[in-house]
C-alpha positions as CSV (number, residue, x, y, z in Angstrom):
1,X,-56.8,116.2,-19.7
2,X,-53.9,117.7,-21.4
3,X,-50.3,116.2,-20.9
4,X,-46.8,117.5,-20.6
5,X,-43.8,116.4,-21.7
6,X,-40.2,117.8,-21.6
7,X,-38.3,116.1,-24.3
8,X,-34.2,116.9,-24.3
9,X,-32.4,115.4,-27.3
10,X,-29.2,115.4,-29.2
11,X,-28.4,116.3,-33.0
12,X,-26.5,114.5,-35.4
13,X,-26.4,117.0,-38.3
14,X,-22.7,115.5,-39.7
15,X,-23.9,112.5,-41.0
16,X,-27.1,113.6,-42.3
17,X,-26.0,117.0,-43.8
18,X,-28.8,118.6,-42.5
19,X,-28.3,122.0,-40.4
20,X,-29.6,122.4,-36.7
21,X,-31.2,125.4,-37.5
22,X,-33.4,123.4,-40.2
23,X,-33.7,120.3,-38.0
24,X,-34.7,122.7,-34.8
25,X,-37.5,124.4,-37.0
26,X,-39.0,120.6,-38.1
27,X,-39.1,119.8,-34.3
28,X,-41.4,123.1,-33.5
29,X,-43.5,122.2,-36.5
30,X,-44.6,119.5,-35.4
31,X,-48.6,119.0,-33.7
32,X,-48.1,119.4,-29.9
33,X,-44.6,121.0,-29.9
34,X,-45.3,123.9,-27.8
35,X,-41.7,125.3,-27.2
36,X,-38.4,123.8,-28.7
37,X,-35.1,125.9,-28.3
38,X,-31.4,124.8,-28.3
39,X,-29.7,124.3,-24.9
40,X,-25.6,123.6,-23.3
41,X,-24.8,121.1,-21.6
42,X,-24.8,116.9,-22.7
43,X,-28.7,117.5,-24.3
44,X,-29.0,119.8,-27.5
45,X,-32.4,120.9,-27.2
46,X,-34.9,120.9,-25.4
47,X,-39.3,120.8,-26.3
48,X,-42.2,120.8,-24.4
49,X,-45.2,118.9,-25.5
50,X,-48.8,119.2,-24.6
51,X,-51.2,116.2,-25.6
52,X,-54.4,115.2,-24.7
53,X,-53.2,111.5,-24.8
54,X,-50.4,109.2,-24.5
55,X,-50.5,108.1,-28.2
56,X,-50.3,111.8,-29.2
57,X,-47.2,111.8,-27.4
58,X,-46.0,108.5,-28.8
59,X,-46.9,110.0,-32.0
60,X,-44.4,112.7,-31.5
61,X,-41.0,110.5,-29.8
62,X,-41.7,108.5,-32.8
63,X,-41.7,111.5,-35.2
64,X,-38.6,112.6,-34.1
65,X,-36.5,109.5,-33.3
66,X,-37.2,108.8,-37.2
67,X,-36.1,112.7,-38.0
68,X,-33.0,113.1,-40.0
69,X,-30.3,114.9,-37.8
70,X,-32.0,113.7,-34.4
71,X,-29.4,111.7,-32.9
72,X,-31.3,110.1,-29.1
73,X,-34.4,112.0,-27.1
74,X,-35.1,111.3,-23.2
75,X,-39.0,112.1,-22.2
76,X,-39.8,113.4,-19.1
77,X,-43.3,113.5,-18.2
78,X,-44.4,116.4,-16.3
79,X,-46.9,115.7,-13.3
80,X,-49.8,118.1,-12.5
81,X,-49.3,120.4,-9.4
82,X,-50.8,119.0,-6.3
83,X,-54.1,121.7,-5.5
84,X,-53.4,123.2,-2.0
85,X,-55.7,122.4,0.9
C-alpha cells in the first residue's frame, strides 16, 4: 500500500552557504519526493512523499534533517479517503 506524507520545513541557507534554489532541487531529488515547491508563511517548503513503507519514509526525514541548509521538518501523514457506502 503506498503512503503519503506532507512534509513542511524551514531553510537555513546563511550558515551553510548553500542557496535555496540548490537545497530545493536536493529535496525533489530525492526517492519518493513526489512534489516539493517553496511556500509563505512560518514553513519554507513544502514535499509530498509517497512510500510503500514507514522506513522508506524514515529514510527520507532522515535524509533531509541531515541536509545542509534544512533547518527543522514537521511530517504529516496523510490518511486514505474513507470509500463511500
Amino acid at each position: 500500500m503506498v503512503r503519503k506524507a506532507l512534509i513542511l520545513g524551514e531553510l537555513d541557507t546563511s550558515a551553510t552557504g548553500t542557496k535555496p534554489r540548490e537545497t530545493l532541487t536536493r529535496i525533489a531529488s530525492l526517492p519518493g519526493v513526489k512534489d516539493a515547491e517553496y511556500i509563505t508563511g512560518p514553513h519554507d517548503f513544502y514535499l509530498i512523499a509517497e512510500v510503500d513503507n514507514q522506513e522508506e519514509l524514515s529514510k527520507i526525514v532522515t535524509s533531509l534533517r541531515e541536509m545542509d541548509g534544512v533547518r527543522e521538518t514537521m511530517t504529516c501523514l496523510v490518511f486514505p479517503k474513507k470509500a463511500k457506502k
